[in-house]
Structures are given as structure tokens and as C-alpha cells.
Backbone bond lengths (Angstrom), bond angles and torsions (degrees), N, CA, C in turn:
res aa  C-N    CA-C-N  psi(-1)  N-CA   C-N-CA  omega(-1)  CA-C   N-CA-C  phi
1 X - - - 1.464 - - 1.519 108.95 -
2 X 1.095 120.19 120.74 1.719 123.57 -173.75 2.028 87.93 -107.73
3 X 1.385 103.03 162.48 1.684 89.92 -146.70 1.558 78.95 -127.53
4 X 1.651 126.39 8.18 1.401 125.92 156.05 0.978 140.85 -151.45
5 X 1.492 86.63 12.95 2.377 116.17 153.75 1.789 96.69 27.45
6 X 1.260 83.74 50.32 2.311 98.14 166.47 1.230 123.04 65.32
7 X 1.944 95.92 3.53 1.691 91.83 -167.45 1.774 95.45 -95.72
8 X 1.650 87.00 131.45 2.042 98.33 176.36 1.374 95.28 -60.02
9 X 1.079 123.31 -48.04 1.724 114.28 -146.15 1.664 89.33 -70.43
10 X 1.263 117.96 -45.65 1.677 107.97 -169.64 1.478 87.73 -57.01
11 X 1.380 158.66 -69.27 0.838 140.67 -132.46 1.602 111.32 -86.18
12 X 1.577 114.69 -33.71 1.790 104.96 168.79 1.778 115.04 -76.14
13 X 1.708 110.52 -9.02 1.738 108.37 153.66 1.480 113.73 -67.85
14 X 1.489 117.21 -17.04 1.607 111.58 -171.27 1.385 120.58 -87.16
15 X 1.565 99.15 -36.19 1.271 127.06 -173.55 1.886 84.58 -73.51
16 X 1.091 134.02 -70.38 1.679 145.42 -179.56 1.737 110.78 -17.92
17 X 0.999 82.48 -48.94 1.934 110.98 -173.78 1.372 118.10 -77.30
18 X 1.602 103.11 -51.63 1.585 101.06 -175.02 1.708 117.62 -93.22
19 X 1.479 112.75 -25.94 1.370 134.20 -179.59 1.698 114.90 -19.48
20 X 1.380 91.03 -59.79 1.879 91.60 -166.50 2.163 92.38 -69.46
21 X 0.989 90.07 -65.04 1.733 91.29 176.10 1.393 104.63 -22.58
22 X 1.372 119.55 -69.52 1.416 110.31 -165.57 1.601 111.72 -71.10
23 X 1.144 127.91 -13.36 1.393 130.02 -170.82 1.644 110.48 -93.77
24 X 1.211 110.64 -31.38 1.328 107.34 173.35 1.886 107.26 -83.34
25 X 1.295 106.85 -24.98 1.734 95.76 -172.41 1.429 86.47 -73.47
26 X 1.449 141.04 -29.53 1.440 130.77 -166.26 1.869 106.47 -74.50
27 X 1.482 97.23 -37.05 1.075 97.72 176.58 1.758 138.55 -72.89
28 X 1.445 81.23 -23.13 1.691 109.93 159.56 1.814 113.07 -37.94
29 X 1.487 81.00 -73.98 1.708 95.18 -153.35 1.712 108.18 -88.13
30 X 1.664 102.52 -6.35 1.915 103.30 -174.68 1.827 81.90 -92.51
31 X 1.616 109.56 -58.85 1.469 114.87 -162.90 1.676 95.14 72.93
32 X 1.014 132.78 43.63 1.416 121.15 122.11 1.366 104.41 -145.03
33 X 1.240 111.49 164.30 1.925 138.16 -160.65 0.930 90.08 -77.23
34 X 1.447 133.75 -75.79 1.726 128.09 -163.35 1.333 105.17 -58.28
35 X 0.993 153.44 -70.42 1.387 154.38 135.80 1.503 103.88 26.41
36 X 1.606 110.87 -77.03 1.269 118.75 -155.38 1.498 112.79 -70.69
37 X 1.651 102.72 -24.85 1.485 112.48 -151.94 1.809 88.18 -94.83
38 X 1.555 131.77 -15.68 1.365 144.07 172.93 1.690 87.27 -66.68
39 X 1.281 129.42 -63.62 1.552 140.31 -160.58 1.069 106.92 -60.78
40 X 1.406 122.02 -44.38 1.889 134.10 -172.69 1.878 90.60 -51.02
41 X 1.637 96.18 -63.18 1.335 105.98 -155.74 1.614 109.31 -55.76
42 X 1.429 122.38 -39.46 1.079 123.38 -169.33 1.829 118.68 -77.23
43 X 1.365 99.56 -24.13 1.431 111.68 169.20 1.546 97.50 -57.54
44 X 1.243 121.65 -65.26 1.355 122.92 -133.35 1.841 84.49 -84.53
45 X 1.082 144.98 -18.17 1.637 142.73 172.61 2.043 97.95 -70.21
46 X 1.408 94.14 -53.39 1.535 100.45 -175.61 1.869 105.09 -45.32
47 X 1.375 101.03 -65.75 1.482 111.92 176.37 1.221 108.06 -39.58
48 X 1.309 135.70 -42.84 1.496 130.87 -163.21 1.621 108.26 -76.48
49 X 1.165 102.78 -23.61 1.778 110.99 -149.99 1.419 79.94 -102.66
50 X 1.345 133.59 -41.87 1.511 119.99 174.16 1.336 134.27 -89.05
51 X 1.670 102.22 -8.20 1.614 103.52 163.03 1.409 124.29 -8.97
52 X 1.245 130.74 -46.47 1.325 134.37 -163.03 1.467 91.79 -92.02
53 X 1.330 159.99 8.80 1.066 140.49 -151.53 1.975 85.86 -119.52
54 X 1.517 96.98 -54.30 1.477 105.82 176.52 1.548 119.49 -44.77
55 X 1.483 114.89 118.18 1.399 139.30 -168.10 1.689 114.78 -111.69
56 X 1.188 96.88 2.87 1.936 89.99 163.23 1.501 100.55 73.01
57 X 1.263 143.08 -22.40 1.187 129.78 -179.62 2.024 112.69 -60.32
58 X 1.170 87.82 -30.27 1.592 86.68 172.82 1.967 113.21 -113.38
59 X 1.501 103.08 177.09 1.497 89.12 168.67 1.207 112.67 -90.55
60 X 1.161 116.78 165.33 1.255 147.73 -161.61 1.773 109.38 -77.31
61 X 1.232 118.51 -14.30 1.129 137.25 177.64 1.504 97.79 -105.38
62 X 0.896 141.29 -36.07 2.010 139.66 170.95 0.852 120.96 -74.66
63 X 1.769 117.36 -8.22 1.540 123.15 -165.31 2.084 84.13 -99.88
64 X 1.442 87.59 -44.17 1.579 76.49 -167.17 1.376 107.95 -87.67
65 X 1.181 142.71 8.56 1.465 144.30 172.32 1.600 95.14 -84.49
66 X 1.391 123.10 -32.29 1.577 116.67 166.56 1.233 106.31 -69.39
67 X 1.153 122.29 -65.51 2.001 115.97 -179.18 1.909 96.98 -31.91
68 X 1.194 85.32 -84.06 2.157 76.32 172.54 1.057 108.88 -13.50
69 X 0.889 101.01 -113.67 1.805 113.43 -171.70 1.529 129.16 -22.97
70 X 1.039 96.24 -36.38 1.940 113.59 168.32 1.413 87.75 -62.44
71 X 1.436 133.78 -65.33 1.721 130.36 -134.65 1.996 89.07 -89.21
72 X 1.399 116.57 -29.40 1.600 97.85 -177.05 1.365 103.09 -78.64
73 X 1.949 141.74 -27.60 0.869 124.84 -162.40 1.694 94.54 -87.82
74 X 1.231 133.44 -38.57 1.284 116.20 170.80 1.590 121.61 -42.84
75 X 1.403 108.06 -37.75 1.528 125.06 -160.46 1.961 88.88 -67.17
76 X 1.650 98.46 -48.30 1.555 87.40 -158.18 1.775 103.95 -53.59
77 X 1.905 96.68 -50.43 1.285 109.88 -167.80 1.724 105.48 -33.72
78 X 0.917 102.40 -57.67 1.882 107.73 177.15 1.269 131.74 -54.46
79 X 1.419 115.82 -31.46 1.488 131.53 150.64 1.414 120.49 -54.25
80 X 1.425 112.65 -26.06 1.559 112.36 -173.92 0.906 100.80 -101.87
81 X 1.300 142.01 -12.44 1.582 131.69 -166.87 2.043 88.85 -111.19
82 X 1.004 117.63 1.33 1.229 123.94 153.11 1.031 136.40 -63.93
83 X 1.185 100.49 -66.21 1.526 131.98 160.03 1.425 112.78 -42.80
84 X 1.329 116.48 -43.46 1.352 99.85 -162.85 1.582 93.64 -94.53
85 X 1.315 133.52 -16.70 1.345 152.79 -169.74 2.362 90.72 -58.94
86 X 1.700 88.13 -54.64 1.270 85.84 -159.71 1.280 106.15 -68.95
87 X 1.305 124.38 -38.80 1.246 152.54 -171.48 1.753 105.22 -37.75
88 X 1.447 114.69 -57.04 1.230 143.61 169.50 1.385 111.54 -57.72
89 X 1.956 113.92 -49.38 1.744 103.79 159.49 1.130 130.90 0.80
90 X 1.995 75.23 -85.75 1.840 123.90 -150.58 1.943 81.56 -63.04
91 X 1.195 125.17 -59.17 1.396 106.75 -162.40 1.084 119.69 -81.93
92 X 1.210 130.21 -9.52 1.605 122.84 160.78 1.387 109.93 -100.40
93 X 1.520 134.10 -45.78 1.469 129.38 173.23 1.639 132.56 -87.93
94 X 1.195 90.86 10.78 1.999 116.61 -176.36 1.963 82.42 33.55
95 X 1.176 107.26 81.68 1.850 113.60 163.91 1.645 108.64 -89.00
96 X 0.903 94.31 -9.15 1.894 98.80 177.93 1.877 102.29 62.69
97 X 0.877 114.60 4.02 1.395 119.04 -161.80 1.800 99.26 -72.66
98 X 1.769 116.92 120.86 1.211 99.39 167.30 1.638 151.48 -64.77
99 X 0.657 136.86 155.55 1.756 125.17 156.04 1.146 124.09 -95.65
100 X 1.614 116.35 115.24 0.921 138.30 -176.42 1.454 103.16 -60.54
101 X 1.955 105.19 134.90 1.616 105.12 -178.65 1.361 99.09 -145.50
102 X 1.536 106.30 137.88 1.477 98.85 -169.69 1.606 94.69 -116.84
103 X 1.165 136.79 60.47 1.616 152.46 139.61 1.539 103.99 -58.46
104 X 0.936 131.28 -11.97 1.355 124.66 -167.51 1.703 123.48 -128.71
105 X 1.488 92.39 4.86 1.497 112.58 -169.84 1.779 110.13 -90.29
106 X 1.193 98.55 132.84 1.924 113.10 -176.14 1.113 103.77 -135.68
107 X 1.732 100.45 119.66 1.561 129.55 176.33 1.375 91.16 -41.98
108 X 1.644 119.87 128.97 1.990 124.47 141.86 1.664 103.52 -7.65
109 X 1.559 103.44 -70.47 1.499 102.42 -134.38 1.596 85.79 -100.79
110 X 1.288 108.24 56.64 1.889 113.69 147.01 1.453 118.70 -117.61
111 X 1.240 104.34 122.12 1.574 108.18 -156.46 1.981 86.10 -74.03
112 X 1.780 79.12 158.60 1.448 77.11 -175.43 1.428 148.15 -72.26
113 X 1.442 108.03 4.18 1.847 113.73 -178.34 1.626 90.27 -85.44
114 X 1.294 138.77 -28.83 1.533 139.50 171.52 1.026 100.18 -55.47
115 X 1.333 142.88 -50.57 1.607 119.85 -137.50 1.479 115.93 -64.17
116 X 1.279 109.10 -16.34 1.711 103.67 -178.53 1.699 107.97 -68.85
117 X 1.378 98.69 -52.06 1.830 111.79 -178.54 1.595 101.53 -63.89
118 X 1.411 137.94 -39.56 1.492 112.02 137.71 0.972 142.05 23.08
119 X 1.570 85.76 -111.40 1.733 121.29 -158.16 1.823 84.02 -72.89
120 X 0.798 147.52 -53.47 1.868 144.29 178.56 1.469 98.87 -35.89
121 X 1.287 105.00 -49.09 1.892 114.46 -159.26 1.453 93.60 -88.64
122 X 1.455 146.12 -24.07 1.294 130.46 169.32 1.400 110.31 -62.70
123 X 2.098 101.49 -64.10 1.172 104.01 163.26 1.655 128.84 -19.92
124 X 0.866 126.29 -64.76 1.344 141.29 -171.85 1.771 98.69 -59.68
125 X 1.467 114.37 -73.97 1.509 119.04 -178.11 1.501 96.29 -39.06
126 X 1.632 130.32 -61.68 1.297 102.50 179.10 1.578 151.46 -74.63
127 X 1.249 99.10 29.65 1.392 121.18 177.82 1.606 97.99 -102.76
128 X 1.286 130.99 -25.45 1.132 133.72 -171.57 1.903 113.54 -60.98
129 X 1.079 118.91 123.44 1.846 117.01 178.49 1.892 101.07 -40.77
130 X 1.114 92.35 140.55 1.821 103.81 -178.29 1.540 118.88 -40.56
131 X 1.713 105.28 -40.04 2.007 95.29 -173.32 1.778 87.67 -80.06
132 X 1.275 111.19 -48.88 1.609 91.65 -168.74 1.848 121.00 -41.32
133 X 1.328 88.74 -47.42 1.537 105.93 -164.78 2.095 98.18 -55.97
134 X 1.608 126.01 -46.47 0.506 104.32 -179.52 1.739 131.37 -84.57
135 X 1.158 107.01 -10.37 1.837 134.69 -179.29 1.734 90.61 -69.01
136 X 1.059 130.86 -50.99 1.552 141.19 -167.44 1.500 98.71 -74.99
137 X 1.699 127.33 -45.35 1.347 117.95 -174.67 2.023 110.33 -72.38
138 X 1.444 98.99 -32.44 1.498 113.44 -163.53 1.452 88.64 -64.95
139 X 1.448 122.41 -35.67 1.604 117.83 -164.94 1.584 102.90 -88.91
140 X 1.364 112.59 -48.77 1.291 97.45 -162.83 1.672 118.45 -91.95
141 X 1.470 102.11 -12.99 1.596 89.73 179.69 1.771 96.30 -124.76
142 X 1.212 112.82 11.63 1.436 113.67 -172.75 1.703 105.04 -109.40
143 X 1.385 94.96 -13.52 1.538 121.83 175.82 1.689 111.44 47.50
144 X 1.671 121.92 44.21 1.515 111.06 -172.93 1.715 83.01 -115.72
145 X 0.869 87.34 176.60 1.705 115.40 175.10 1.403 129.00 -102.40
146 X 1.492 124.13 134.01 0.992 110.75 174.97 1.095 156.77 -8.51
147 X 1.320 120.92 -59.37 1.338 122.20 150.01 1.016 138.74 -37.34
148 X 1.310 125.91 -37.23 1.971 158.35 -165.33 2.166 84.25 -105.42
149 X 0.868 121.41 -25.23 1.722 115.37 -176.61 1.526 91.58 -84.29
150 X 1.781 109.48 -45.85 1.387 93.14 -169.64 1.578 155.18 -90.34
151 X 1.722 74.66 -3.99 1.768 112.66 164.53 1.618 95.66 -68.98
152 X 0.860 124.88 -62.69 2.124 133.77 -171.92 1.202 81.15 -43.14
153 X 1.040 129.47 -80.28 1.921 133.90 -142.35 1.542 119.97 -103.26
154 X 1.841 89.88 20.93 2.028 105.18 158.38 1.234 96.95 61.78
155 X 1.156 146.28 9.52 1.838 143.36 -178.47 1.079 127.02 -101.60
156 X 1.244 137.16 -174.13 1.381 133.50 -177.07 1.724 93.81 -114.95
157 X 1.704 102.43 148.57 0.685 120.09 175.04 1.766 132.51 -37.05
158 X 1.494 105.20 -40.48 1.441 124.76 -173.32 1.876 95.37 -82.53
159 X 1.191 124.31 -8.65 1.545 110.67 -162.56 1.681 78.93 -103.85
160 X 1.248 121.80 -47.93 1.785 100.13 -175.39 1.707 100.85 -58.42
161 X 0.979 130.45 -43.30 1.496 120.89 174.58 1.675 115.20 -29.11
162 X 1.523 105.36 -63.72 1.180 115.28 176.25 1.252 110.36 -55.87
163 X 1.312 125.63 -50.30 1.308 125.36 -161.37 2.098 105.60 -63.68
164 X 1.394 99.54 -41.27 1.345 108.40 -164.69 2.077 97.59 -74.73
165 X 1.471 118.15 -22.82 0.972 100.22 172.14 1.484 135.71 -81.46
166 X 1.563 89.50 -30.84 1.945 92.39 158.34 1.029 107.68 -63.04
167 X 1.040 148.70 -61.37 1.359 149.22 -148.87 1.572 97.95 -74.05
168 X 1.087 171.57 -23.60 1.406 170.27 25.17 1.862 91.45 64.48
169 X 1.451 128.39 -79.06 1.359 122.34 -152.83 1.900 84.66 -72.02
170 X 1.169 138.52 -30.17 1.458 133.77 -176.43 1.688 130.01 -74.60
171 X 1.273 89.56 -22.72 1.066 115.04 -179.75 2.237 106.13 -89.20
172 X 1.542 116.04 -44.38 0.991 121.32 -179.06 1.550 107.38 -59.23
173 X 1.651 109.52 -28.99 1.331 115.57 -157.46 1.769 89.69 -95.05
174 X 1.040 133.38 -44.45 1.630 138.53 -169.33 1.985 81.57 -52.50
175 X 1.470 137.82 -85.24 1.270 165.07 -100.46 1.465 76.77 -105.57
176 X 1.172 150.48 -58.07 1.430 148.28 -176.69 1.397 102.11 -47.07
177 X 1.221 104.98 -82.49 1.355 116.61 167.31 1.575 143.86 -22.08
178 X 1.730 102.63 -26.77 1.310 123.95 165.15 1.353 102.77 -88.19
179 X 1.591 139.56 -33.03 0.893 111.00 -123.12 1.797 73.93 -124.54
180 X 1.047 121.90 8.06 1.946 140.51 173.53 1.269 74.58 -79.55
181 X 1.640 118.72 -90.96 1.577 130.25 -163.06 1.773 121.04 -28.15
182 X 1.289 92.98 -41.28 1.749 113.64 176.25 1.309 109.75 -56.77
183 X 1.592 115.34 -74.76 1.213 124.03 -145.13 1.542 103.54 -112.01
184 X 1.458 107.74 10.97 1.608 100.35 -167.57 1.345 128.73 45.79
């Protein structure tokens, strides 16, 4: 089953439909816009070129919440080996070159008396190990359920459990910890 048998318009209705979905889960788990809006784009080329691969056994929205998720954890993986690439520069070749840090990054759609409790709570999510961090975004701001987390992230149902409870008890313990440091 090819899911746009050559027709453009099915495919700029697909792209129409699924767009914000995929841009906010990118934006979720990268937490920055350029980033996410690079990820949107590359999903939706990936999707096209694999149309034919997609078999209807799942929805069509789980198939591509995995393309997501595949393309931000590659994206991060590559950012970190960047990072540490530059990191190594600056201390042996003084490149002055910065490192990009997204501690300071606030979702658009946080109205503004939030943004401080935010940027703490991104902060925090990104301290979280990579499957948690993304099992915790898919649930809590991606709002699917286990099952639908554990088809995305190839696992069994009982391991996103686990995963979502460290990530919840790690996260309680990171946010305490700031918030000792904060407020004494």
C-alpha cells in the first residue's frame, strides 16, 4: 500500500494534517525550533521516499511519531558527538567556537508567567538519559500511551513503564535539588 500512489495533493493533505504533530514532538525532545523545524522537514521527505514501506498494520500517525523520534535521537546523538568534538577544539585549538546549550530554551506555546517553571523543567528533562527523556516527552506532552510509546520506541510495553518511572523518580530528584539550591 503506498499511502500517496504519486498524488502531490495527497501528500501536501498529509504533510497539512500531520505537520504540527510532528513539529512539536521534534520540538519536544530537540527543544530548539531550528532543530525541530530541520526534523519536521526531514520526516516528511523520509515519509515520502518510504511510503511504500508503510503496511497499515499500525496508524499512520505511530509510524510517523517513530520516523520522529528515530530522526531527533539521531539528531541529538550527532549534537553530542559535536559537542564533545568542539569541546576538544576549544581545549587543544582555543577555536573560540561556542557550544550550543539548550538550558535556556522555552517551548512558543508557554504562556508567559510559566516560562521560568519551563525553562527549570526543560532544564531538568534534559538531564534525563535519552530513552527516558524521550518515553517521558512522548507521554507527557505528546500525550499517547504506553502502548502507542511502545510501538514508537520498538519495546515492550512493561519497559516504557520502567522507563517512564525513572524518568519521573529522576526527574523529581534533579527538580528538588534545584529547587534546595534555589530557595535554600
Amino acid at each position: 500500500m503506498h499511502l500517496f500512489t504519486a498524488n502531490e495533493k495527497a501528500f501536501r493533505d498529509f504533510i497539512q494534517e500531520h505537520q504540527p504533530r510532528v513539529y512539536n514532538t521534534a520540538l519536544n525532545i530537540l527543544q530548539n525550533e531550528q532543530d525541530a523545524e530541520e526534523i519536521t522537514q526531514d520526516v516528511f521527505v523520509e515519509a515520502y521516499n518510504k511510503a511504500h514501506t508503510f503496511k497499515g498494520e499500525s496508524q499512520v500517525s505511530t509510524w510517523l511519531y517513530r520516523i520522529t523520534t528515530n530522526k531527533c535521537i539521531d539528531h541529538i546523538r550527532s549534537k553530542k558527538r559535536k559537542k564533545r568534538f568542539a569541546l576538544l577544539t576549544q581545549l587543544f585549538h582555543d577555536s573560540g567556537e561556542p557550544i550550543s546549550d539548550a538550558s535556556d530554551f522555552v517551548h512558543p506555546g508557554v504562556v508567559a508567567e510559566n516560562k521560568e517553571k519551563a525553562a527549570v523543567l526543560y532544564k531538568a528533562i534534559e538531564q534525563l538519559p535519552e530513552t527516558q527523556k524521550v518515553a517521558f516527552l512522548l507521554s507527557e506532552t505528546g500525550g499517547l500511551n504506553y502502548g502507542e510509546i511502545s510501538e514508537i520506541l520498538g519495546t515492550s510495553v512493561s519497559s516504557i513503564e520502567s522507563l517512564l518511572f525513572r524518568a519521573r523518580k529522576n526527574l523529581r530528584k534533579i527538580l528538588a535539588d534545584y529547587y534546595k539550591k534555589e530557595f535554600g
